[in-house]
N, C-alpha and C positions, 0 to 999 in steps of 0.2 A: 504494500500500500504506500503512495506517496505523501509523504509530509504533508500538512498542510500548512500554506504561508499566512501567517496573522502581521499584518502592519500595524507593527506595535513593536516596540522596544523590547528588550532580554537585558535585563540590569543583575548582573550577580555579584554578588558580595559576599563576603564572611562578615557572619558576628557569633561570640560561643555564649552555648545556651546560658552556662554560668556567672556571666560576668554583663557588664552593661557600659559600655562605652558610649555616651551619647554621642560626643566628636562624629562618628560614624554612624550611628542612626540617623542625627539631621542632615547629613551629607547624601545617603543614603535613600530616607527619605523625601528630599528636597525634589528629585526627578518625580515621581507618584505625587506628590500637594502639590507642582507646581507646572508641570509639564504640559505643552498646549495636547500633546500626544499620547495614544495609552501605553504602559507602562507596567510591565510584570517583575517584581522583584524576587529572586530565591537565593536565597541560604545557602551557601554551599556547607554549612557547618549539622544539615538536614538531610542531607545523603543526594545521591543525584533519581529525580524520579523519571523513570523508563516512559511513562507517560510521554516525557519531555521530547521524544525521538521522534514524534508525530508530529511535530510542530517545527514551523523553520520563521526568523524572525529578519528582516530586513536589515536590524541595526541591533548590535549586542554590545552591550557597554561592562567593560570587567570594571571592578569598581580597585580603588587603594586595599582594601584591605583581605585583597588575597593575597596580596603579594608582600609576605614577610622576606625577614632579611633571607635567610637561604630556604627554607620552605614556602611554596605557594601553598595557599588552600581549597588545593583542584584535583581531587581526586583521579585516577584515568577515566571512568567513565565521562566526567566533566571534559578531562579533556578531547578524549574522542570527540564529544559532541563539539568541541567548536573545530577540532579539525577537520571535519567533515562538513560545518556550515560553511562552504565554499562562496557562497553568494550574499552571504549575510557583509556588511561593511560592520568592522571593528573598534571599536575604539576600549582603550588602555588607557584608565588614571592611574598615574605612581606618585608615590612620596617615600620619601628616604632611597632617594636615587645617587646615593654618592658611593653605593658599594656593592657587591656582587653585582656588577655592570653582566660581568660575560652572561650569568644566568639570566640577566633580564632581555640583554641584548637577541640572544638565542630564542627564547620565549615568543618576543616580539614575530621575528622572519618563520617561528616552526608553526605558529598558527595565525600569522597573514592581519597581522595587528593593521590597520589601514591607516591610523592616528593614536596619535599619543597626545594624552593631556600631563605637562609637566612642569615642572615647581620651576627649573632649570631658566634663569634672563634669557631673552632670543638670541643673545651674540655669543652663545654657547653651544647652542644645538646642532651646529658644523660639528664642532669636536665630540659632541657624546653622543648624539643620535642617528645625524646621517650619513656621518664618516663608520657608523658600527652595525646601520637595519636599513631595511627596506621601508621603514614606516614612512608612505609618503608625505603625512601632513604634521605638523608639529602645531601645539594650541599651546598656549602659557596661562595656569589658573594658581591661585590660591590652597594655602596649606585646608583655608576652611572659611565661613564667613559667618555674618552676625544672623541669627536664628529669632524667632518669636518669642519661641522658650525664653532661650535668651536676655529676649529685652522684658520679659514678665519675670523672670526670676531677678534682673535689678532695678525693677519698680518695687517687689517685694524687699527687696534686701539691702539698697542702697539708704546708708543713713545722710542725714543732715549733716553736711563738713564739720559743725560746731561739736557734733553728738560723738565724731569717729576717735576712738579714746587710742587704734593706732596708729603712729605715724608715719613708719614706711614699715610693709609687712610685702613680703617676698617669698616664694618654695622652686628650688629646684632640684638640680640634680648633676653630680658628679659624672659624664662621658665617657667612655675609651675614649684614650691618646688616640687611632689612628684617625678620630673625625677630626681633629687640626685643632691649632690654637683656638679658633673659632667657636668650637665647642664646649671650653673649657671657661671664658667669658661668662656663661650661664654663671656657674658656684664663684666665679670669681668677683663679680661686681656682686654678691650678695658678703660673701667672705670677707671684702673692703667696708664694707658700712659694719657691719660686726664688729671689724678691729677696730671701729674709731665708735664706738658706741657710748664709752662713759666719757669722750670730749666732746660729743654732741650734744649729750643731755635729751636726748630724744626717747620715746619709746618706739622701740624694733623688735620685731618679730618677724627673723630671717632666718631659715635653715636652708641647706641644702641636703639634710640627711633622709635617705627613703621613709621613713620610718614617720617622718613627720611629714609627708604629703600631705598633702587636702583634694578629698575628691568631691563628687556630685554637688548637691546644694550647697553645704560645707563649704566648697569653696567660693561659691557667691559670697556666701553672710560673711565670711572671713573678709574679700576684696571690700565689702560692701561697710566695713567697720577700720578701712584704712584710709586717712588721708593719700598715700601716696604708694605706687607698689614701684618696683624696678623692673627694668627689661635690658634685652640687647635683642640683637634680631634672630631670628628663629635659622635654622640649620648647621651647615660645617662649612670649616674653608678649605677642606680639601675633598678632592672624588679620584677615588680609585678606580680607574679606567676598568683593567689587567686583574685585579685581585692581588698586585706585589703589595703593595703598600698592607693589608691586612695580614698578608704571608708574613711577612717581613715583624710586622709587631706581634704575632702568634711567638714568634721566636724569641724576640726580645722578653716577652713578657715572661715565657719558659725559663730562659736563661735567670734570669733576672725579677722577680715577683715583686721590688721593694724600687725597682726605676722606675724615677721621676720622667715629669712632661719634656723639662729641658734635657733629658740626656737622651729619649726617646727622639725628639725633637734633630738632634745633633746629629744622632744616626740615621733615622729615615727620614722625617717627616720635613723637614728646613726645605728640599728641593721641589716639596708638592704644595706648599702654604699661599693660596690664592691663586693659583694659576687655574682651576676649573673651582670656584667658591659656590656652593648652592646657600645663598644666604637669603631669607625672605620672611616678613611682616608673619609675628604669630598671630595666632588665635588667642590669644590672652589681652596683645592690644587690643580687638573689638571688645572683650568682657570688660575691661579698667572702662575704655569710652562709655559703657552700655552703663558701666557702675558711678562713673561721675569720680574716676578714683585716676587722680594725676599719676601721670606716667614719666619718673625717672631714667633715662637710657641712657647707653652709650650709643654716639655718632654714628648712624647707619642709612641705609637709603631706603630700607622698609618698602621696598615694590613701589618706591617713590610716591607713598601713600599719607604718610606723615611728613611733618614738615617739624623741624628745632624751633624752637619758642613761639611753633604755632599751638604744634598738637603734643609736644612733650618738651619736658628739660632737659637739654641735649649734654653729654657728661662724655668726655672726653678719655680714652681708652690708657692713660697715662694718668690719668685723675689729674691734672693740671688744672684743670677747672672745677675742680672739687669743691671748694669755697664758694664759689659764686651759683652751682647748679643749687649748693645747698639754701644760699641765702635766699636765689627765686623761690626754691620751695615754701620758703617759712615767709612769703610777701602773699598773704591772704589773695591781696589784687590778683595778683600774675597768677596763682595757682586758679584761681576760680576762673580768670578766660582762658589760661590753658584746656582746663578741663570744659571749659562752653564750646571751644572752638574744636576739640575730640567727638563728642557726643554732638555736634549737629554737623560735620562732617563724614565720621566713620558710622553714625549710627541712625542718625533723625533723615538724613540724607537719601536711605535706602540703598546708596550704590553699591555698599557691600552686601548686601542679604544675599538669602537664598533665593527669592523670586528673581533676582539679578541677574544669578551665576545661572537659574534654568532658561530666563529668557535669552540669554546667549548662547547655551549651549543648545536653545528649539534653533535658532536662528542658526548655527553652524551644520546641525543636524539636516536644515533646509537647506544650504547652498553645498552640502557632501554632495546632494540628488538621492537622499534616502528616502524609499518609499516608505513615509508612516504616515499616520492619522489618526485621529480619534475612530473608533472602530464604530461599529455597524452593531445592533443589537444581537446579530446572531453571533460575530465573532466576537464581541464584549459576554459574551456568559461561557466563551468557549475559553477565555481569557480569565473571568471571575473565579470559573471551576479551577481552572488549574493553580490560581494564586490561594482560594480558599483549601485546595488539597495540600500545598506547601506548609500554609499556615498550622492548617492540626497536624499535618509529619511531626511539625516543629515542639507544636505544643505537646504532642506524645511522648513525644524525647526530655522535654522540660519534664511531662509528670514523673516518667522515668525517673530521671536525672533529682529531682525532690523524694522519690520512692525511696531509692535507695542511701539518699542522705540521711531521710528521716531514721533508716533500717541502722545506718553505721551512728546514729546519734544515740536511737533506743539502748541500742547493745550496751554502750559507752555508759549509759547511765545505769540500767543492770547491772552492770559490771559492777561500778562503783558503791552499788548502795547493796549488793548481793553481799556482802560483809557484814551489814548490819541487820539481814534480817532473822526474827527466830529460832533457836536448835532446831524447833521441832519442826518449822517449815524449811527448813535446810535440808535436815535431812530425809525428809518427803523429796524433796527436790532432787536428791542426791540418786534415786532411783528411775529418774527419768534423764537418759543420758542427751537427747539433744537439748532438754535445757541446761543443762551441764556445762554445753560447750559455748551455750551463750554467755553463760557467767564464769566462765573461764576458769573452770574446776580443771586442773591438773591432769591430762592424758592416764598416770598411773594410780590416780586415786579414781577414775572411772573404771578403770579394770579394775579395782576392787570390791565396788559396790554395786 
């Protein structure tokens, strides 16, 4: 029987059933709320459904989040099926493109990637992209953009400047050496205001230790209770074309477990520092604009989206201007139209949202020559079935996946309180051996009873 063609989009992504990453749900979901075209989303974290072999889609969108550093989240079946959608036009979002190039590069040419959406400036895309694939089109988008959620979780959470009891509150995170100096910037401009904390006289609340992350709403009410957070710009200053460079500091790190950045730096890394930079505007400047919460940085060009003493206090990578970013901070005036001129640019603005990024991406989808369209009542329920079958796969696997937690949690607490109960219901117990092994009675005292 021959497939049948539904014009309509094929959007796959990972998300695992146990965790909850919104970053990628509103990414994710941004095509489906906003898309002028229909739009079937599946899981690959839901198995691949055989179902799917019936069906052939004009435009198939792989989304970021299959593609981890050395594993993809593409089963073979998954991938059969797009080697075999011969007529389908491709398109490929990536993020964290500065390493395992070969396995991306290969990926790209073995299943006929048509486009690439990437983080990568344009005047880089000769050296990474089409000096290494066939991808004929190159698109440049954003790590992620400002969300509804979003701007409703810092109406809820953003307090009064007078009320925010912290002064600069910041969390990051320590890199491998082989992402570049660039990466290391993150814990270092936090690690600077640390060591000058009791000459400030400020109240800070900076870490860079995992352990004191902040996630989900947590980290609104946190921003939302800061005059002021820090940034530098999102990525690394170095890309590893070849895979040498991660070769290279696998060894180092082997030899060596206790080498520092500059001596790694001496040996590998000096000769790769900015010559292919993926550096680009996070997603945390739209949350600080969305929260009304001044943004600290060091000197960057931010997707040329921010501007120094428009949209932030610009902080110089040498701290030479240390003094003076601090004293704009503490000049009520200059902080409060910094932060006016963030939040009706980055946020009141609209031009970063997620309605933004799909109406450009309907509009590129249009001038590919991809046949889609809003579908037709008979292939919209042919479309409905199959998205409403993905969704209970999905949700079966969740009750699973809750079944068996609940089962390793009961045990755990049997366990524990099996100590405390009665002689005489003990050793009633003691004669029924699978309860036995629930309460983790001894293999040789169940041979004896």
């Amino acid at each position: 029987m021959n497939p049948k063609s539904l014009e309509a989009i094929l959007l796959i992504y990972h998300h695992p059933v146990s965790k909850n990453a919104p970053t990628i749900s509103e990414h994710v979901n941004s095509f489906r709320q906003y898309s002028q075209f229909s739009v079937i989303s599946l899981n690959t974290e839901y198995g691949f459904d055989r179902r799917l072999l019936g069906l052939r889609f004009p435009l198939i969108v792989l989304h970021y989040s299959l593609f981890g550093s050395a594993t993809y989240m593409l089963s073979e079946p998954w991938r059969q099926y797009l080697a075999e959608a011969t007529e389908s036009y491709k398109v490929a979002f990536f993020q964290d493109e500065y390493y395992f190039c070969p396995q991306r590069f290969a990926f790209i040419d073995r299943y006929g990637i048509d486009a690439v959406f990437t983080l990568y400036d344009p005047k880089y895309w000769d050296q990474v992209y089409r000096r290494h694939t066939k991808a004929r089109q190159l698109v440049h988008t954003l790590t992620g953009y400002m969300s509804d959620d979003a701007i409703q979780l810092a109406q809820k959470y953003a307090q009064p400047a007078a009320s925010r009891r912290i002064d600069i509150g910041y969390r990051a995170r320590k890199l491998p050496f082989y992402m570049g100096r660039g990466a290391q910037e993150k814990w270092e401009i936090g690690h600077e205001f640390s060591s000058r904390q009791k000459a400030l006289g400020l109240n800070l609340d900076i870490s860079w230790r995992e352990q004191d992350r902040i996630y989900g709403e947590r980290w609104y009410k946190f921003l939302g209770s800061c005059k002021a957070t820090l940034g530098v710009e999102s990525g690394v200053s170095i890309t590893d074309l070849d895979g040498t460079i991660y070769q290279r500091y696998q060894q180092l790190i082997a030899e060596n477990p206790d080498i520092s950045f500059e001596e790694m730096s001496a040996e590998v890394l000096a000769d790769y520092e900015e010559k292919i930079p993926l550096r680009v505007i996070s997603p945390r400047c739209f949350e600080a604009a969305a929260m009304r919460t001044c943004q600290i940085m060091f000197e960057g060009d931010y997707n040329g989206i921010m501007q120094p003493m428009v949209h932030y206090i610009p902080l110089k990578k040498d701290y030479s201007n240390f003094d003076a970013a601090l004293q704009a901070f503490q000049n009520p005036r200059v902080r409060e139209e910094i932060v006016d001129n963030a939040y009706q640019d980055l946020v009141a603005s609209r031009r970063y949202s997620y309605q933004q990024f799909i109406k450009e991406f309907d509009q590129f989808v249009i001038d590919a020559g991809c046949e889609v369209r809003m579908l037709d009542e008979s292939s919209a329920r042919i479309l409905q079935t199959a998205q409403k079958n993905h969704v209970w796969r999905g949700r079966r696997r969740w009750v699973l996946y809750v079944a068996v937690a609940a089962c390793v949690w009961a045990w755990r607490v049997m366990f524990f309180f099996s100590w405390l109960l009665p002689e005489g219901l003990r050793e009633w117990l003691k004669k029924r051996r699978w309860i036995q092994r629930i309460l983790g009675v001894p293999a040789n005292e169940r041979a004896r009873s």
